[in-house]
N, C-alpha and C positions, 0 to 999 in steps of 0.2 A: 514722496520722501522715502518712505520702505524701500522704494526701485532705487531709487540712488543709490542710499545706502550699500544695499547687497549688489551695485554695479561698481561702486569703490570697493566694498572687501572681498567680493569672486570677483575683479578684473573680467566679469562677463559684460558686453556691449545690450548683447539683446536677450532681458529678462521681460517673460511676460505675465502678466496678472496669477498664471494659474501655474507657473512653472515652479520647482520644488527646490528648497534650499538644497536640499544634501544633495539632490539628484544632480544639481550645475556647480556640485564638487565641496558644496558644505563642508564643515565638521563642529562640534560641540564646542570646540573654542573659537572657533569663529564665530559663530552661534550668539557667543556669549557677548560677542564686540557689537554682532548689530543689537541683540536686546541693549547693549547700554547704552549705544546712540541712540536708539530710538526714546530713551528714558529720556536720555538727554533735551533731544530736540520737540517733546512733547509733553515733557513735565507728568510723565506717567507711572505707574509703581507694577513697569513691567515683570513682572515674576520670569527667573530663568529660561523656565519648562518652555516660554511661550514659543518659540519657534522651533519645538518639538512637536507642541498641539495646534502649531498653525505653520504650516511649513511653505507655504505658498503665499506671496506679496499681498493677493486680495485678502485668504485668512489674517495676516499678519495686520493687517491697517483697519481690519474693521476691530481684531482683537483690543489696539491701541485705543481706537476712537470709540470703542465700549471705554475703556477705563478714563480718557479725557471726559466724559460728559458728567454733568456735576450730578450730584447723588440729589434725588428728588425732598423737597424740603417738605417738614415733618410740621404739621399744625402745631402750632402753642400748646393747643391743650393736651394731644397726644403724647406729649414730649414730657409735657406735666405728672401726668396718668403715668406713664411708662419709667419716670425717674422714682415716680412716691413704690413703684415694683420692684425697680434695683433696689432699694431702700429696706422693702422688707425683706428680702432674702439675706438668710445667713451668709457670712461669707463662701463657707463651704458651698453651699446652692450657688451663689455666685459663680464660682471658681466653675466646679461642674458647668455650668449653664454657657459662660464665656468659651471653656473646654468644646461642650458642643456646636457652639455655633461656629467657631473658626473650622473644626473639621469639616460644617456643611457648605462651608464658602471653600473649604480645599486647602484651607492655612495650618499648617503641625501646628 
């Protein structure tokens, strides 16, 4: 699907697994059209950057098919334990706390 994609918006015929967006004449806005196809066609919460940090069709599809697979499911009781946590933190602690963890996933 990735290869389609950037074989419809580079009008290139023959892209291969390891061959580079910008290098078979990319640019940032183009860039932008296949992350949103590809959001499209795989129901995924492609981040812009991606085909900045994956600029090649294999990085690109394994990036996608990271974020397609379902998030690992959390025991009952874990889930329990980990809610009575948020509960005691101030909101301030909260706030900071949320604050850090989106920075450690890469989210402003």
């Amino acid at each position: 699907m990735v290869r389609r994609i950037w074989v419809d918006l580079l009008g290139v015929d023959e892209i291969g697994p390891d061959d580079d967006f910008f290098e078979l004449g990319g640019h940032s806005l183009l860039g932008t059209r296949v992350v949103a196809r590809l959001r499209d066609a795989f129901g995924v919460d492609l981040p812009p950057a991606a085909i900045f940090e994956s600029p090649t069709p294999a990085a690109l599809a394994r990036t996608v098919a990271d974020l397609a697979r379902p998030a690992p499911a959390v025991p009952d009781g874990d889930l329990t334990d980990l809610l009575a946590e948020i509960r005691a933190l101030s909101p301030e602690s909260l706030a900071r706390e949320l604050h850090l963890a989106r920075h450690e996933e890469g989210n402003p």
